[in-house]
N, C-alpha and C positions, 0 to 999 in steps of 0.2 A: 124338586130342587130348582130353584130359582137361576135365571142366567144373567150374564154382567148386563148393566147397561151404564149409558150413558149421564150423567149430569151437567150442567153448567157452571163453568165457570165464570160468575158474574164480574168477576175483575178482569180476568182478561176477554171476556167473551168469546170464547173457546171451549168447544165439549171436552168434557174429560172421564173418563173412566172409573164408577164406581167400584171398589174392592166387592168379589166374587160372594169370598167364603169357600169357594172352591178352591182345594188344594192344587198346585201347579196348573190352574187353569189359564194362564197367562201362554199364549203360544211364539216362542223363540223362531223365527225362520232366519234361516241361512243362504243368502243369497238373493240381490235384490234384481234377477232377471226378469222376465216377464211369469214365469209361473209361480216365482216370492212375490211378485208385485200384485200381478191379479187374486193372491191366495190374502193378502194386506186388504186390498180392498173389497173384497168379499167379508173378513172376519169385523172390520170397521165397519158394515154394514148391519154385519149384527150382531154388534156389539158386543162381538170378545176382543180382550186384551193379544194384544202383540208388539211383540220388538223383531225389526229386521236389521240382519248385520250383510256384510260386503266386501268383499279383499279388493273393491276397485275403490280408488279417490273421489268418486262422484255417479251421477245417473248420467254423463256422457259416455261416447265410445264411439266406433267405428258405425258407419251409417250404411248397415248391410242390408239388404233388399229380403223381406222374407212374402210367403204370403200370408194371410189371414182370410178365416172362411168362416161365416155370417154365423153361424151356432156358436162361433167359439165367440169373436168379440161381443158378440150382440148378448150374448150372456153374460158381461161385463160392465158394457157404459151403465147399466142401471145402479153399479156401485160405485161410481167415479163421484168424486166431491171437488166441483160438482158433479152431477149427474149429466151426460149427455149422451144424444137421440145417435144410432149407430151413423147415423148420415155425414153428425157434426163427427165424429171418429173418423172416419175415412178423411173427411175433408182434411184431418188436423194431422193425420199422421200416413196419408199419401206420398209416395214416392214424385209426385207431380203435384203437391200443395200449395205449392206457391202461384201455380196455375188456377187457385180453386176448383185443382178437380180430383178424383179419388181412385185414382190408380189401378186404373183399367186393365186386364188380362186378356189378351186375344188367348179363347181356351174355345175347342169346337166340343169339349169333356161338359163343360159346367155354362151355367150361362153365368154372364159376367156380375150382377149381381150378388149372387151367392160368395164371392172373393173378391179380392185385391192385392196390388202390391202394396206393399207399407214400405217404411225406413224403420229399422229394428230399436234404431237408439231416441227415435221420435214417440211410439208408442210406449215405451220407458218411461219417458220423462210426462207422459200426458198418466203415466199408471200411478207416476209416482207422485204427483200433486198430492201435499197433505200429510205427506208420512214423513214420520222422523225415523232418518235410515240413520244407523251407525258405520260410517263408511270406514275404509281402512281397514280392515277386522280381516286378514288373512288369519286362517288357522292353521295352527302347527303341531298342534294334537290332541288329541280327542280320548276321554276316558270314560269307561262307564261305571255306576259304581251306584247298586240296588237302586234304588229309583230315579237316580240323580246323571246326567250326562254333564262332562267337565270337559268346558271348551280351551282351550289356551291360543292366543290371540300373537301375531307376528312383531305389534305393537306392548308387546309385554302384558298387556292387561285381560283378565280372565273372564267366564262366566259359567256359574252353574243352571242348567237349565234344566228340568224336569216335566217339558213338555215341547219337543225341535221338531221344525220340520227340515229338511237339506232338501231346499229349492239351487241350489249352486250347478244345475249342468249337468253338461257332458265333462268338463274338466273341475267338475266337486273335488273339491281339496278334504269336504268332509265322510263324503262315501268311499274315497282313496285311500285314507287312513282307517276309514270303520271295516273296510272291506276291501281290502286290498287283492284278493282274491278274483274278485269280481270284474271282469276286465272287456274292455270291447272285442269284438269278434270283426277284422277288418275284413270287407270283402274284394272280390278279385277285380276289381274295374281301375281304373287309371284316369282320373281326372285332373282336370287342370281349370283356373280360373283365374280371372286375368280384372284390370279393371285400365281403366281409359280416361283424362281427364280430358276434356273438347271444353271451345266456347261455343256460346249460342251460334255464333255467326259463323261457326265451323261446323256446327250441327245441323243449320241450315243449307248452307253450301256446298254441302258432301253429301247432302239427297238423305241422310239419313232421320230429321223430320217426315220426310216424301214415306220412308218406309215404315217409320213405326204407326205413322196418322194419331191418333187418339190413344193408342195402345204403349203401354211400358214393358210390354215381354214378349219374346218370341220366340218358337224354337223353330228344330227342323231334324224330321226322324232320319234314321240313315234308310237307302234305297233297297241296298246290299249288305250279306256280312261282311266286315271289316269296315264299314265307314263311320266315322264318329256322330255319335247326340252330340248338338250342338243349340247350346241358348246367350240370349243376350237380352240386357234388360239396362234401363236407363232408371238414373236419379238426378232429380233437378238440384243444384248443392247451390243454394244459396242464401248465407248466414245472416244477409241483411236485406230480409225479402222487405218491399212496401207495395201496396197497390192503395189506389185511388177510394174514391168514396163509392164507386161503383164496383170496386173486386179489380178492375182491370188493373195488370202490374204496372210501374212505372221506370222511372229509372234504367241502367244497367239492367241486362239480361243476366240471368245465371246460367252458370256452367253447367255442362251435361256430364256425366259419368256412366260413362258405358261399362257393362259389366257382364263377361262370357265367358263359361264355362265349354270344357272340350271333354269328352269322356268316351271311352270304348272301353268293353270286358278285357280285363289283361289276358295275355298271351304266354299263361305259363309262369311259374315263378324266375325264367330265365329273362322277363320280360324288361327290358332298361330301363320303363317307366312306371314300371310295378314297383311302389319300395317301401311294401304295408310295413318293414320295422325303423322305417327314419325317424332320427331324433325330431321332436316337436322345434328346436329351433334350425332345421333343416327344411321347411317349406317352403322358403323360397329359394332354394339353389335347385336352378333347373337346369334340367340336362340338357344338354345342345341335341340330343336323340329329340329333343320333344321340337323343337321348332324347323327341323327335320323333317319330320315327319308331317308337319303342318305343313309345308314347302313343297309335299309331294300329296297334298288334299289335291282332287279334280274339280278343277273351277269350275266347269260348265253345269256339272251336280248341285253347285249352291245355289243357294236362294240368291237375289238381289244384298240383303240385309247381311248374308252371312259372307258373299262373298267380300265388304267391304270392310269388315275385321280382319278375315283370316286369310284375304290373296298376298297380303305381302309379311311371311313369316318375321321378317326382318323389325318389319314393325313394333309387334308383337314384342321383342325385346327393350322395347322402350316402356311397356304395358308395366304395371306393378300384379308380378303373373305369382302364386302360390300355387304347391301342389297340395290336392286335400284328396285324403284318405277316406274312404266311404266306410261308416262304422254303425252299427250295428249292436246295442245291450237291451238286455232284459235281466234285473235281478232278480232270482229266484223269488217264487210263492212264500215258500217256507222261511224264507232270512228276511223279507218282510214281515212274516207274520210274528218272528221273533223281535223283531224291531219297533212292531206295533205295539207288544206286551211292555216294552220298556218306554212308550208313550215317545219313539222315536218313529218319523214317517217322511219316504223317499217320494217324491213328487217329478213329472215333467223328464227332462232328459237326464234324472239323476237316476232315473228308476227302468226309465225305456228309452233309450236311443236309436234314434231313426238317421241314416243318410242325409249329409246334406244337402243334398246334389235336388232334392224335392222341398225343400224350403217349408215344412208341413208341422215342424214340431213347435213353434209358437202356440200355432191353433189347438191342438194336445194338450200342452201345457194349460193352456186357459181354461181346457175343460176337467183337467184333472184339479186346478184350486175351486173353481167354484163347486164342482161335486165335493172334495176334500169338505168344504165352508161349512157347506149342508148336513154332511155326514156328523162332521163335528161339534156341530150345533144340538144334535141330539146326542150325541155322546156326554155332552155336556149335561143333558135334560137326564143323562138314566136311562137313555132308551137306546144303546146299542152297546156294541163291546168300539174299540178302534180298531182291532182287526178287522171288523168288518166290512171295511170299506177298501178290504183287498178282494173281498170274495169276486167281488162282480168285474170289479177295474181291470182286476191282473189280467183277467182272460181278453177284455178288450186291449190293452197291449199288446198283450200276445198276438193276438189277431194285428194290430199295427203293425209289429214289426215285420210279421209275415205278411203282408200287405205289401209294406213298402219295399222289402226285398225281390216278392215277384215284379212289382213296378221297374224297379229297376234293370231286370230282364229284359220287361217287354219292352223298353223305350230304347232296348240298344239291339232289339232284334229283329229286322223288318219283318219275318214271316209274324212272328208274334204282333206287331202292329196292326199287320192287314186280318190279322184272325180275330183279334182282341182291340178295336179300335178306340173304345172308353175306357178310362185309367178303372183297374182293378179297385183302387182306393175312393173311389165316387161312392160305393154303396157303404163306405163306411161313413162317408158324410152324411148323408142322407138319414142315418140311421142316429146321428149324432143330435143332428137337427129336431129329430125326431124326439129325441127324449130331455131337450133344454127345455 
């Protein structure tokens, strides 16, 4: 059985997609985040058909700090159109790009190479070069019907697809409807996260250049129980970067966005800033217990860095502060492998969610499309079932999300600190890296 390829369009000089002969070989993806983007540009590379739809207006959004870790992107720029070298990636979508530099991690876990910090909605837009997304496209219902999946669109307009994948998330509109049953599992911890706008010459002047140096992240474990994980991390936010013929910037400095996270294991479900069943448009009404409590942190415990966020609680209320709920899914073996027999497939955080207090599921995601590409690619040829590309996956999940839960322990527990001083989740890198 022959696979799609490519042809030319000599009029427009544009490739375009020969017809298969393969039935529903065309693959629909839902959601154009980073695990629909990276899964786009892996099947454009070899040359299967896709269309990606989207409930957002555009490839912008909010400019969140994630990380990304060398197996996962570098398993990616080879399918970027163009193509580029993991160096130019980092440079382009660095939390500190405008610097020309590539968003360095103080980590004493990994060495800095192997990561970085990014901007969520930069990496996006560098994934999304090329593709024609169908933006707008919320779905409002979903039906199945023998081999055929019926999407129904918020814009009134339909589609039938007969070969989906639901890249859409943690908050999939289409795994909510498919699977309503399947629900996150919130864990007991109490986080908070805050963000900070500064100018340059405020960020200068407040010593806090002096403390990041070269570095855009940093944390600080707690000593004792009861003291909070605490991180903070900077983005350079500047929409109309120029630098010279030599890189160096010029003009106006850009603004800095600080960005810190407070987190401690809740204290009981009687706990005030425990409040795992709040409506999704209640994250930001914060309780006055929570800056409170930050008001009676011991200053002389923090760092340099930490104490110049969090000494004046008062502050903080000026901060644009959200409470987030640490979550946790794994949809079952079995409802995937039912979902595979109807040529339907859950990818990235619509399949496995991880916390996001560890900023880790981007890199997951990237390696769950480009395996998905591969798998698919022979499926295409006759040479597997698409179930089978649950057998091996599900179990590395499973292993992530139990990973990332014990992580989460041990970074809010000092005895576990000092016994367990490299993150649990390093040997899943390693093993990642290992098999790109």
């Amino acid at each position: 059985m022959s696979l799609p390829r490519f042809d030319l369009d000599t009029k427009r000089g544009q490739r375009v997609f020969k017809p298969t002969g393969i039935p529903g070989a065309t693959v629909n993806i839902y959601g154009a985040g980073i695990a629909g983007l990276a899964l786009a540009c892996a099947l454009r590379q070899k040359c299967i058909p896709y269309n990606i739809y989207d409930p957002r207006p555009d490839v912008g959004g909010h400019s969140y700090g994630i990380n990304l870790l060398s197996w996962a992107y570098g398993s990616v720029v080879d399918f970027l159109d163009p193509p580029m070298k993991p160096y130019d990636f980092r440079r382009a979508t660095a939390v500190d790009a405008c610097f020309g530099r590539r968003g360095r991690i103080y980590s004493s876990d990994l060495p800095s190479f192997t990561h970085y910090r990014a901007i969520d909605s930069e990496v996006r837009k560098v994934l999304a070069q090329g593709h024609d997304i169908h933006w707008n496209h919320k779905i409002t219902n979903v039906q199945l019907e023998k081999s055929t999946t019926h999407l129904t669109f918020e814009n009134g307009s339909t589609k039938h697809s007969r070969f989906l994948v639901d890249a859409g998330g943690e908050q999939s509109a289409f795994r909510n409807i498919l699977l309503p049953s399947s629900q996150a599992t919130v864990l007991p911890y109490v986080v908070y996260a805050g963000r900070r706008r500064i100018t340059h010459s405020e960020y200068r002047d407040a010593g806090y250049a002096e403390y990041f140096g070269t570095y855009n992240a940093a944390w600080q474990y707690p000593d004792k129980q009861g003291e909070p994980f605490l991180t903070v991390s900077k983005v350079h936010l500047w929409p109309d970067q120029k630098s010279n013929a030599a890189g160096a910037v010029v003009g106006d400095m850009p603004d800095i966005e600080l960005r810190w996270t407070y987190s401690r294991p809740a204290n009981g479900p009687s706990d005030p800033l425990y409040r795992p069943n709040r409506p999704k448009d209640e994250a930001t009404k914060i309780p006055e217990a929570f800056y409170q409590e930050v008001a009676q942190l011991q200053k002389e415990r923090l760092s340099s860095l930490m104490y110049k966020l969090f000494d004046d609680a008062e502050q903080l209320k000026n901060d644009r502060v959200l409470h987030w709920l640490q979550r946790k899914r794994l949809v079952s073996k079995n409802t995937l492998l039912v979902l595979a027999d109807k040529k339907i497939v859950l990818l990235g955080d619509s399949a496995h969610g991880l916390p996001n207090l560890q900023s880790k599921g981007a890199s997951y995601a990237m390696y769950d499309a480009v395996r998905f590409a591969e798998h698919l690619q022979g499926y295409l040829a006759g040479q597997s079932q698409l179930r089978d590309y649950f057998e091996p996956m599900h179990a590395l999940w499973k292993e992530e999300v139990e990973m990332a839960e014990k992580e989460l322990e041990r970074i809010h527990d000092p005895m576990l600190i000092k016994r367990y001083p490299a993150r649990p989740t390093e040997q899943l890198h390693v093993a990642r890296s290992k098999s790109i």
